[in-house]
Steps between C-alpha positions, in 0.01 A plus 500: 500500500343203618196375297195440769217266378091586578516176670054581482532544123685196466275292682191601297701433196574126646127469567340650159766373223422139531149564515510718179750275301262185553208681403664609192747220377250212617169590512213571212494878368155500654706514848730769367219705412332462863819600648555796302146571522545480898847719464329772268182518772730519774682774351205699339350525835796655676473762199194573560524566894838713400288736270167452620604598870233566757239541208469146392240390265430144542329471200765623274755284665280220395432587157883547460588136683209338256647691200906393583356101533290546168786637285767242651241252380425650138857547471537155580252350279570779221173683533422838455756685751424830374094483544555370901692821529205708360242307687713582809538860426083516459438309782704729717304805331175406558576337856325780696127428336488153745760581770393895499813579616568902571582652168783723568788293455358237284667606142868487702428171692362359183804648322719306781317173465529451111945585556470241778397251229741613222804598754444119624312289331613575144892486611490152675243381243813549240623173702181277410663605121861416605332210649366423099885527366657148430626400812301778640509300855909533514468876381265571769772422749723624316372868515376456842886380599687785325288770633501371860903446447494883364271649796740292726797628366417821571331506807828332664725709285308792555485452874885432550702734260192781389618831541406683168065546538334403152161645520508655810163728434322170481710221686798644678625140636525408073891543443709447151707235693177315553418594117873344430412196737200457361623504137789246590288274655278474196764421268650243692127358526389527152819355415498194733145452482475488067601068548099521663409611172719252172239625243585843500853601404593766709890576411697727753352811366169381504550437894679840539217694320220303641649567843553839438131526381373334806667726751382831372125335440602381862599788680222715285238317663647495824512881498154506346358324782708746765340789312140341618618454854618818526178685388319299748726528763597140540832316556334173390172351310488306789649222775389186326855411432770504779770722350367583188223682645217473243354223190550864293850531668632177383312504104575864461779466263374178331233723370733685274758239436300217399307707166841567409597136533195400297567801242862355491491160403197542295678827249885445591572228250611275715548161337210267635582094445200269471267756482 
């Protein structure tokens, strides 16, 4: 079977990379975190018009945005993560004494607001951290390389030769020939990627491990985010992105594979030089 490209995936991919690999390799952190501060917005917002539906409360969807941008930047400057998190949580509680906003749903939408912050904000602030790492720059490509390589793997693998339905109660397009693609992909990406990154030693089993790590946090997230869809009825988060559909779309598995990156390197004993 003949492998088709998403000639409108590719062509986002050809716009955003360069952009995102600048901002990264060349620029200040400061510019990292506004980007990732931008991304985790972006996406946090879709989440909230998925689950919020035709009962949105502008006010909570505020108080989440403000509490994503203040954790990214107590994260960043190694402030007191858990305490914007409770500040967030009250603020969402105690919303409907200035907005006074119909009680009924309150204690769910609040509910929905404060997972919004933690589903989002607290995975992609795990890449300010990776960010931290020695040569944190590099590894922040690095992650964001080998998950795109696995989602590609298995959306093209997945597409061409799928026949045997992985979770079909929650996404019946996810095959175990994408999982395989996927999986294959990531190896040969952790693998060829690891001379981005001479202070850590990653031997052969290191990449084969790390890769197998990264597909199942991968493909968990992926599935986690089709789970949300599906409860509200949605084939996307949004259109923003020509043939990925949604910002949520595109980060949904880099929100489970890049705390296990971080978890990784940091407890793995992987031999660190000049650090």
């Amino acid at each position: 079977m003949a492998l088709r490209l998403d000639l409108q995936r590719v062509y986002t991919a050809l716009v955003l990379a360069p952009l995102i690999y600048v901002v990264i390799r060349y620029l200040p952190p400061l510019a990292f975190i506004t980007l990732l501060s931008a991304v985790g917005a972006t996406a946090l917002y879709e989440f909230y018009r998925l689950l919020f539906r035709e009962r949105t409360n502008r006010a909570l969807i505020g108080i989440g945005l403000v509490t994503l941008a203040t954790l990214f930047a107590s994260v960043y400057w190694q402030g007191p993560s858990m305490e914007v998190l409770f500040l967030g949580a009250a603020a969402t509680l105690i919303a409907p004494l200035i907005t006074r906003e119909n009680l009924q749903h309150h204690l769910i939408d609040s509910a929905v607001t404060l997972f919004g912050v933690i589903y989002i904000g607290v995975a992609l602030s795990y890449l300010i951290l990776v960010r931290a790492l020695p040569q944190g720059e590099l590894l922040v490509l690095f992650i964001l390389l080998v998950t795109w390589a696995t989602d590609t793997g298995a959306y093209y693998m997945g597409k061409t030769f799928g026949r045997h339905q992985l979770a079909p109660a929650i996404s019946p397009k996810k095959t175990v020939e994408g999982l395989l693609g996927g999986l294959t992909f990531a190896m040969i990406a952790v693998y060829v990627c690891r001379a981005w990154i001479p202070y850590y030693d990653l031997s052969l089993m290191s990449c084969f491990s790390l890769g197998g790590l990264l597909t199942i946090a991968g493909v968990a997230g992926d599935l986690a985010e089709s789970a949300l869809k599906r409860s509200a009825g949605a084939k996307d988060s949004s259109r923003l992105l020509p043939g990925h559909g949604g910002m949520l779309d595109r980060i949904d598995s880099l929100l489970f594979t890049t705390p296990a990156f971080y978890y990784y390197v940091r407890y793995s004993g992987i031999p660190i030089y000049g650090s």
